[in-house]
C-alpha positions in Angstrom: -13.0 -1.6 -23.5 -10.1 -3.0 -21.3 -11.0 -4.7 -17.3 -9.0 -3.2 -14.2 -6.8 -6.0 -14.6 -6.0 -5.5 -18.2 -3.7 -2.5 -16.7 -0.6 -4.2 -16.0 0.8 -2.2 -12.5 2.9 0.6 -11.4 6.7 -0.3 -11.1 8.0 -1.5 -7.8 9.6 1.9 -7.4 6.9 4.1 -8.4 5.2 2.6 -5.4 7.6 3.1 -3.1 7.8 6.8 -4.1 4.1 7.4 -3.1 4.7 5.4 -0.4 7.7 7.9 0.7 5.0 10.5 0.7 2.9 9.0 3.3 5.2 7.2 5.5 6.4 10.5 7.6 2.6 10.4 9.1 2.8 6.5 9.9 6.2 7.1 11.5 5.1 10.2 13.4 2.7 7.3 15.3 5.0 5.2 16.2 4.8 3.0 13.0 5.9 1.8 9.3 5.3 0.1 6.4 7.5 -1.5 4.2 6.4 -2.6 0.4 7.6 -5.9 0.0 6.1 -6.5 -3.6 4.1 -5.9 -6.6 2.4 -8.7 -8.4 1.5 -8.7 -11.8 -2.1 -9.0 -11.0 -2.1 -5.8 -8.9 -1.8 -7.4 -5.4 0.6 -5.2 -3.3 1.9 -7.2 -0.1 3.6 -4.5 2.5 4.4 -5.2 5.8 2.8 -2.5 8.7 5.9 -2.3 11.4 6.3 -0.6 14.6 3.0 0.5 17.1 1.3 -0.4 13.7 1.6 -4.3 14.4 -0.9 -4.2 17.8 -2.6 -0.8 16.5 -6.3 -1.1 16.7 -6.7 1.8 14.0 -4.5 -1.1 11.5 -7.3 -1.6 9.4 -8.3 1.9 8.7 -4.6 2.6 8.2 -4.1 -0.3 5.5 -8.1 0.6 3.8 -7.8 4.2 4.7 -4.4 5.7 4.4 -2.8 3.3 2.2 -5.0 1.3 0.0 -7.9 3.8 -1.4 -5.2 6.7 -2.0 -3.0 4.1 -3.6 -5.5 3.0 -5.9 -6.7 6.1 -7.2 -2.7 7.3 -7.9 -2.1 4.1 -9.9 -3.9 2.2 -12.2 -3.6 -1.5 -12.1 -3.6 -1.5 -8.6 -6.4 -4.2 -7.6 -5.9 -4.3 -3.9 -3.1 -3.7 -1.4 -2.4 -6.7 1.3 -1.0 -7.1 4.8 1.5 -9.8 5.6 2.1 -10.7 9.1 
């Protein structure tokens, strides 16, 4: 039986696909994200941009909308981060 993090994860452009799919709703709200990386222990770092930055709603958005969905089209994915 392998871990979670025996499943190495998605490419960097495979992310930014899904991503693609999902970023016309952020943008409609003023905001965006951008995926800055994906680490080889399944730690993706995006950046939230626009009305996103001072958005009380952020945290649902990054759980929510990004993270949960994210995880359950990719394997490997342990947990998607915010940097400021």
């Amino acid at each position: 039986m392998s871990a979670a993090w025996d499943t190495p994860p998605p490419a960097r452009e495979a992310v930014e696909s899904w991503l693609d799919r999902v970023r016309p709703a952020i943008v409609a709200d003023g905001g965006n994200v951008e995926l800055l990386s994906v680490e080889r222990d399944g730690t993706v770092r995006i950046a939230l941009q626009g009305a996103c930055v001072e958005c009380p709603a952020r945290l649902a958005t990054l759980r929510v909308g990004i993270e949960e969905p994210l995880k359950k089209a990719f394997d490997g994915i342990q947990t998607v981060v915010a940097v400021d």
